[in-house]
N, C-alpha and C positions, 0 to 999 in steps of 0.2 A: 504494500500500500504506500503511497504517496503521503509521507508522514512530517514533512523536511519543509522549508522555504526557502533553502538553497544548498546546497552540497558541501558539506565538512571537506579538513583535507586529512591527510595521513590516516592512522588506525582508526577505526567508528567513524569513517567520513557517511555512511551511507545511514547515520544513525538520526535521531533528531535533535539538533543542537541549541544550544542554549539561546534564548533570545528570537525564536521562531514561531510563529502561527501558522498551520496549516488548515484552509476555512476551509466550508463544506457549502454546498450549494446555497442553503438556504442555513440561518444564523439561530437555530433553534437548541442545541446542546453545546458546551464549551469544554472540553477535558484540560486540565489543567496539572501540568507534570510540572515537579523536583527538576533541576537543571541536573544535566548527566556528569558523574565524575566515577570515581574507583568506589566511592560507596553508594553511590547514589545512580539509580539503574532505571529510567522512563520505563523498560520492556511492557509491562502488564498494561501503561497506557496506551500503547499501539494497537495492544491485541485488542482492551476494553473498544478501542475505537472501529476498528474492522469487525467487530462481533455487532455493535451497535450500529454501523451503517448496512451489516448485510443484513440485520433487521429493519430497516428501512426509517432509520433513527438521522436525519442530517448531525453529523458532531463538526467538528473544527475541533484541533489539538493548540494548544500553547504549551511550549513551553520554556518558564520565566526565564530571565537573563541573570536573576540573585531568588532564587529558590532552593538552595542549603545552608545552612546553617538554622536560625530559631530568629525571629524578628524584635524589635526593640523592649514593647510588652514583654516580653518575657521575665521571670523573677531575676534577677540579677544576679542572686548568688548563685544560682543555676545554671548562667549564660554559658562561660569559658570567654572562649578569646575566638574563636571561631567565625567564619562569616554571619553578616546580618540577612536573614531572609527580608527578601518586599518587592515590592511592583512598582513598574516606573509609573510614566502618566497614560504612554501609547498603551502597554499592558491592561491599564486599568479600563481605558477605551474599548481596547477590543473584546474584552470580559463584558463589559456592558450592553454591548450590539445585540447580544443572545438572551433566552430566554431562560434557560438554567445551565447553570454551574458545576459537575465530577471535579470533585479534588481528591489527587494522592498524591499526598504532599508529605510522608512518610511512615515509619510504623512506631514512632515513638508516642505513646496516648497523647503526653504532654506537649509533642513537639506539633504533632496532631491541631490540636484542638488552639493553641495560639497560632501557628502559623491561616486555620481557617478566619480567626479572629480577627486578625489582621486586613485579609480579602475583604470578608461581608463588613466591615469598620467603615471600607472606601467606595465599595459596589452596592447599588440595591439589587441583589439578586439572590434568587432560593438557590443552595446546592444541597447537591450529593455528597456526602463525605465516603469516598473509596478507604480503608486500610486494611492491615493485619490483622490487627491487636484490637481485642473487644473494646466497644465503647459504647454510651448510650445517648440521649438528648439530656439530661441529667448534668453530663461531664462537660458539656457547655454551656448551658444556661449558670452553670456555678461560675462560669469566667464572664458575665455578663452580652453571652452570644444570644441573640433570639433563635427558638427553634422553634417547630411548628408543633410542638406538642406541652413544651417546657415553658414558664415562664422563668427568666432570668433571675437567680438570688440579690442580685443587686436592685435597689430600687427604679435607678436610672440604667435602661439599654444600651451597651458601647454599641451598637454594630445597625448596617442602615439593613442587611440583607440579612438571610436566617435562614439555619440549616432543617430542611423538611427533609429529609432523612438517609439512610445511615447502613450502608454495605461492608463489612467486613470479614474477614476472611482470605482477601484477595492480597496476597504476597509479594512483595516486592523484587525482582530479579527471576521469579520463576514464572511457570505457564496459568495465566487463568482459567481455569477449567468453566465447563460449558455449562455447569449449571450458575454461577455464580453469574457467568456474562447473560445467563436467564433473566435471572434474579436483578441484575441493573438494569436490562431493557424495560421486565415489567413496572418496576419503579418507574425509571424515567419517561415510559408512556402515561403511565399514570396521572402524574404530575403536568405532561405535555399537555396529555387533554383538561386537566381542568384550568391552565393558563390559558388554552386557547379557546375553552369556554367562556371565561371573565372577557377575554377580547373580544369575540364576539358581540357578547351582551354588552360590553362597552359602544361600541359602533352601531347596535342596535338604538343606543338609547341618545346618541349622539346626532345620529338619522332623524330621529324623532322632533328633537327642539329644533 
């Protein structure tokens, strides 16, 4: 699959590099990968994305240009000295143009759940959170993330966008098995048709006046 926006050079040229968007006809799902290094491995984003368009799913891949490390938020005595994850302003745009959001953006719970913090802080948009490592709507609505099931423990919500829900299981560097790439198409149909329900009825009612 055509996964690139333009051709690496030396070893992993034919891979997806950092700093890249590959759109899909129409601007309806956004897959959002980790930038590729010796620990950090897009694979399972490629595959989530060719399982989801041979279901008839339009995706577009990104991915970031500083997508390792853990982003500013993050608790401090936990940082290290490591890269700052974050998204520039182009990034944040082209996240926008779409109707929802797949993030796998690592398998560390914690690294998890602030790095999506970060995203939906700058984007209005619903995602998907792809990982490993179990988690639930609970583990961010405690960081002040809106979900669509959780209300946030903080009184005040950091985040403009919110996570309606939540696939894990799916492994970083190895093969996504085919029930799992099931299990995100019926999700993300799910969710496709009732955005594109509200859309609808919006333009219905807009017709109107």
């Amino acid at each position: 699959m055509d996964c690139r926006e333009s051709m690496g050079l030396a070893k992993g040229g034919g891979l997806a590099q950092r700093g890249t968007l590959s759109e899909a006809t129409r601007p309806d799902v956004i897959a959002i990968a980790m930038s590729p290094g010796r620990r950090h491995i897009t694979k399972p984003v490629c595959e989530m994305t060719y399982g989801l368009r041979r279901e008839g799913i339009q995706t577009s891949v990104l991915v970031l240009e500083a997508g390792t490390g853990v982003p500013e938020s993050f608790p401090q005595a936990s940082r290290g000295y490591g890269p700052t994850f974050g998204l520039n302003e182009r990034e944040l745009e082209q996240v926008a143009r779409h109707k929802i959001a797949v993030l796998h953006l690592g398998n560390v719970r914690s690294h998890v759940i602030h790095k999506a913090k970060e995203v939906l802080a700058q984007v209005d948009i619903p995602v998907v959170v792809v990982a490993q490592c179990p988690m639930d709507m609970e583990d961010f609505a405690k960081e002040g993330i809106k979900t669509r099931t959780v209300k946030p423990a903080y009184q005040k919500t950091e985040t403009k966008g919110e996570v309606v829900d939540i696939v894990t299981g799916i492994t970083r560097g190895a093969t996504c098995t085919r029930v799992k790439l099931n299990t995100l198409a019926k999700v993300l149909n799910k969710h496709l048709a009732e955005i594109n329900a509200r859309e609808a009825e919006a333009a219905q009612k807009k017709k109107k006046k």
